[in-house]
Each structure stands twice: as structure tokens, then as C-alpha cells.
C-alpha positions, 0 to 999 in steps of 0.5 A, a space after each residue: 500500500 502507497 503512503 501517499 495521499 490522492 489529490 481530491 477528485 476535481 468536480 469538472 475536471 476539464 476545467 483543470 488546466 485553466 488558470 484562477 480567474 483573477 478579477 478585474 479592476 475597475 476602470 477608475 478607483 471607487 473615489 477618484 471623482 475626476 479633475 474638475 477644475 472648479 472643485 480643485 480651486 473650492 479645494 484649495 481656497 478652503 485648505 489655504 483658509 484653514 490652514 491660516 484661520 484655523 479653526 475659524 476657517 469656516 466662520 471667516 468664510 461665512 463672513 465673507 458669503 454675508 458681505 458678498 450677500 448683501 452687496 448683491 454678488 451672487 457668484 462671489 456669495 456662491 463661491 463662499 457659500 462653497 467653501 463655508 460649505 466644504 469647512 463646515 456643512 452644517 454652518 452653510 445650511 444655517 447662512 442658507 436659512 438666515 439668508 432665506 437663499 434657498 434658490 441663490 446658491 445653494 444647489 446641494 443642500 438638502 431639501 427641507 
């Protein structure tokens, strides 16, 4: 008697000579959002607010929508709604509800 063990009887064995499938990966990562331009700028004017503010990037940013707000610019109030908005996402929906500018920038919030 041999004292070697029998490999286990494969279930198809035509399939034997075929190597693992190895899955593919996807076309672009989960997370790669792309390069858009606009957000990169958002971005960065947030990281360099922050990373001279602190803490109180967010509300220098707030301050800033509010000037922007009622001198009637609305794509300078846009632009600082976002970065409130990137800094602190809570502290954007209270500007939004203060300034009653549901419809004057602030397209990603969620509804009410």
C-alpha cells in the first residue's frame, strides 16, 4: 500500500488546466471623482483658509458669503457659500436659512 495521499477528485475536471480567474479592476478607483477644475480651486481656497484661520476657517468664510450677500454678488456669495460649505456643512445650511437663499446658491443642500 502507497503512503501517499490522492489529490481530491476535481468536480469538472476539464476545467483543470485553466488558470484562477483573477478579477478585474475597475476602470477608475471607487473615489477618484475626476479633475474638475472648479472643485480643485473650492479645494484649495478652503485648505489655504484653514490652514491660516484655523479653526475659524469656516466662520471667516461665512463672513465673507454675508458681505458678498448683501452687496448683491451672487457668484462671489456662491463661491463662499462653497467653501463655508466644504469647512463646515452644517454652518452653510444655517447662512442658507438666515439668508432665506434657498434658490441663490445653494444647489446641494438638502431639501427641507
Amino acid at each position: 500500500m502507497s503512503s501517499r495521499k490522492r489529490a481530491a477528485p476535481l468536480a469538472n475536471p476539464a476545467l483543470a488546466h485553466r488558470k484562477p480567474a483573477v478579477p478585474r479592476s475597475p476602470a477608475g478607483a471607487a473615489n477618484d471623482n475626476g479633475s474638475d477644475p472648479h472643485d480643485d480651486a473650492l479645494l484649495g481656497a478652503a485648505l489655504r483658509l484653514f490652514a491660516e484661520h484655523g479653526l475659524g476657517a469656516a466662520h471667516r468664510a461665512q463672513a465673507q458669503a454675508e458681505e458678498a450677500f448683501f452687496a448683491g454678488e451672487r457668484e462671489r456669495y456662491r463661491w463662499w457659500l462653497a467653501v463655508t460649505r466644504a469647512l463646515d456643512r452644517q454652518l452653510a445650511v444655517d447662512l442658507c436659512g438666515r439668508m432665506g437663499s434657498d434658490l441663490f446658491g445653494s444647489q446641494s443642500l438638502p431639501a427641507r
